[in-house]
NUDREN-640272 format. One record per atom (N, C-alpha, C, O): residue number from 1; residue in one letter; y, x, z. Coordinates in pm, 1 decimal. Each point is the difference from the previous one (the first is absolute). Layout:
residues N
 seq type    north     east       up
 NUM    a        Y        X        Z
...
end
This chain:
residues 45
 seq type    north     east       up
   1    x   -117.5     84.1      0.0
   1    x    117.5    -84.1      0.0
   1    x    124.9     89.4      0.0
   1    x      9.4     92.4     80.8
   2    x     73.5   -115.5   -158.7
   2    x    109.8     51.6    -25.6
   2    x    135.4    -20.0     78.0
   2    x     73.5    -98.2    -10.6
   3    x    -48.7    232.9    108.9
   3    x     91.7    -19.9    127.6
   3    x    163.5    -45.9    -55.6
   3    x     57.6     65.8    -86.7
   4    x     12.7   -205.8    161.4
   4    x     89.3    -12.2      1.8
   4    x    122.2     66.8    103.7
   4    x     -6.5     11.2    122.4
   5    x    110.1     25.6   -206.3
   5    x     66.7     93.3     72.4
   5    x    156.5    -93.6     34.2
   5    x    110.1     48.6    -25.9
   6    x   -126.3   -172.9     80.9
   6    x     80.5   -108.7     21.7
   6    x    132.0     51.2     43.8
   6    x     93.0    -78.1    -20.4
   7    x    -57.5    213.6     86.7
   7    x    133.6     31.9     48.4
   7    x     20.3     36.1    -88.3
   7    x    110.6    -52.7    -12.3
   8    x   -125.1    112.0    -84.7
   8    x     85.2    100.8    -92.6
   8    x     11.2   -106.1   -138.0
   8    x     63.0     26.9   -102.3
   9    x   -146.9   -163.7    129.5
   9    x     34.6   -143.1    -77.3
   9    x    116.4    -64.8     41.9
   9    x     77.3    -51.9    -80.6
  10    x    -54.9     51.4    233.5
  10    x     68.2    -86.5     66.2
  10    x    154.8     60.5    -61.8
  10    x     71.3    -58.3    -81.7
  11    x    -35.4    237.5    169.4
  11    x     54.4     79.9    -34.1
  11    x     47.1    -62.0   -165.8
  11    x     69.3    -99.3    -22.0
  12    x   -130.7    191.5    -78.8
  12    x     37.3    -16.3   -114.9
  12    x     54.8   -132.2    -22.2
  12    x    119.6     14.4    -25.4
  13    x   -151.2   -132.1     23.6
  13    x     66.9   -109.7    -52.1
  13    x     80.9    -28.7    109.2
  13    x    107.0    -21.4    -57.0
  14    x    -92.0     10.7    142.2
  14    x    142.1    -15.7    102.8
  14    x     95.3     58.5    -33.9
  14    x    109.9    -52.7    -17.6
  15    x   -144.1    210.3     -2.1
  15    x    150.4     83.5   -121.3
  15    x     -2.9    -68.8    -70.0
  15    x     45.4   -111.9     24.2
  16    x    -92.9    138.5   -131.3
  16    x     -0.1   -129.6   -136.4
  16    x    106.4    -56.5     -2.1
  16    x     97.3     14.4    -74.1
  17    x   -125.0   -111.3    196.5
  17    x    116.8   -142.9     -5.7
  17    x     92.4     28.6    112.0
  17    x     70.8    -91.4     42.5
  18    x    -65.7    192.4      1.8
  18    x    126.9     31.0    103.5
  18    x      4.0   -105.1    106.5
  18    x    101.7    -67.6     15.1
  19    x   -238.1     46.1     80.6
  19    x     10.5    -10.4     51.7
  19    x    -22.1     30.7    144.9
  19    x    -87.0     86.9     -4.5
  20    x    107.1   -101.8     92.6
  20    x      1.5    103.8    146.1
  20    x   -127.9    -52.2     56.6
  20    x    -79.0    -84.2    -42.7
  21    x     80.8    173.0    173.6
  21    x   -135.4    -47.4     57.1
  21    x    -17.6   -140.5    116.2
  21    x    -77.9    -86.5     40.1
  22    x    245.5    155.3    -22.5
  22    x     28.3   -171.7     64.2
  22    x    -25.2   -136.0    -76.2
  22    x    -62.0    -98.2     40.9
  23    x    106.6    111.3   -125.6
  23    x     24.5    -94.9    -99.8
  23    x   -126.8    -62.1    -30.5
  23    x    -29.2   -119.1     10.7
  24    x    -42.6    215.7    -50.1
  24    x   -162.0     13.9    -53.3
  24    x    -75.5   -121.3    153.5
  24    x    -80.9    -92.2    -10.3
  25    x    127.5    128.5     93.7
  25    x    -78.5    -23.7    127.3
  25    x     71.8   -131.8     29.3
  25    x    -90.7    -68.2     47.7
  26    x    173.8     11.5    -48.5
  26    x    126.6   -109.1     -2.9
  26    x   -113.9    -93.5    -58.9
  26    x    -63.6    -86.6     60.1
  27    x     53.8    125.8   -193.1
  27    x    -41.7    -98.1    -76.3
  27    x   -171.2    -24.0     12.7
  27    x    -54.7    -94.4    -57.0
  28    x      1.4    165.4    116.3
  28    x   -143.0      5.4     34.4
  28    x    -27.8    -69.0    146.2
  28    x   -113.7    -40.4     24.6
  29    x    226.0     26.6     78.8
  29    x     19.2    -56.6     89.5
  29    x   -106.8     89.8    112.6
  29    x    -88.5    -40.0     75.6
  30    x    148.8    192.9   -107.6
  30    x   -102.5    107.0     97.6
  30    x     96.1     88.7     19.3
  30    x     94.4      6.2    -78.8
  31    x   -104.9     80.5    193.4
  31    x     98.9    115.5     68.3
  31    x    -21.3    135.8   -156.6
  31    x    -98.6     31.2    -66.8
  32    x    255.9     18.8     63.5
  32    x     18.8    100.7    -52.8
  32    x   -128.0    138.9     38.5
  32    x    -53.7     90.5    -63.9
  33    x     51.0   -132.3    176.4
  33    x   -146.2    132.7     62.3
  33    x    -91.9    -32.1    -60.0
  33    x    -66.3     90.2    -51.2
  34    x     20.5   -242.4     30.8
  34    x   -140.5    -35.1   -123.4
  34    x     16.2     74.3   -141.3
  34    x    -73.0     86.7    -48.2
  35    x    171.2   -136.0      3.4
  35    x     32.3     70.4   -130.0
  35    x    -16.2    160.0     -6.0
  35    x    -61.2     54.4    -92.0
  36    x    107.6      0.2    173.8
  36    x     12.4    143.0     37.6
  36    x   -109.2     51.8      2.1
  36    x    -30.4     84.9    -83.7
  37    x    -46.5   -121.7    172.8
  37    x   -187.7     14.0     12.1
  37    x    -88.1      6.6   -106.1
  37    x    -86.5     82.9    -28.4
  38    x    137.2   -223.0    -45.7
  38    x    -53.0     -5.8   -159.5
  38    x      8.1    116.5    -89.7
  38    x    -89.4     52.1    -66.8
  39    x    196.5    -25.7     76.8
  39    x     79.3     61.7   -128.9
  39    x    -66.3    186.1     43.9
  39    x    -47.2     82.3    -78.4
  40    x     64.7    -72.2    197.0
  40    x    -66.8    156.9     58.8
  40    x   -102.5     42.2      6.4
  40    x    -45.3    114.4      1.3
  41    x    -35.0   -305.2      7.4
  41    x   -184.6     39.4     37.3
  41    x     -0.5    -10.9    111.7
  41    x   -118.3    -27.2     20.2
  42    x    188.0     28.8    117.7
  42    x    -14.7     24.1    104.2
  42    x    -48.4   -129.2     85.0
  42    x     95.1    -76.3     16.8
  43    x   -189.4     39.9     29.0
  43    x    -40.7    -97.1    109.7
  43    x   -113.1     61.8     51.7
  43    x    -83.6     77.1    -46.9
  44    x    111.2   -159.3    215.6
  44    x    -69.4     29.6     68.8
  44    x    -69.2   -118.1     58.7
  44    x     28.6    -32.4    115.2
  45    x   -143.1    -55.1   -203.1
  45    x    -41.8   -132.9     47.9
  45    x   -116.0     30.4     93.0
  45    x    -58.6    -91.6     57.6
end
C-alpha cells in the first residue's frame, strides 16, 4: 500500500490558496494545534 504523506498535502494546498492555519482550523471547527500536528506528523494518541 502506497504511504500517504497528508502534511505535506495539507501544507501544499493551504499555500496554494493562501490560506493560514488558523483559518484552515476555523473552518474545520478544530484548534490551530490540530492542524499543526497534521501538517508536522506529530501526535501523540
Amino acid at each position: 500500500m502506497k504511504e500517504i504523506r497528508l502534511g505535506r498535502v495539507l501544507v501544499g494546498n493551504r499555500h496554494k490558496r493562501g490560506i493560514t492555519q488558523d483559518e484552515l482550523a476555523a473552518y474545520l471547527g478544530v484548534s490551530k494545534a490540530a492542524v499543526s500536528k497534521w501538517e508536522t506528523g506529530v501526535s501523540h494518541s
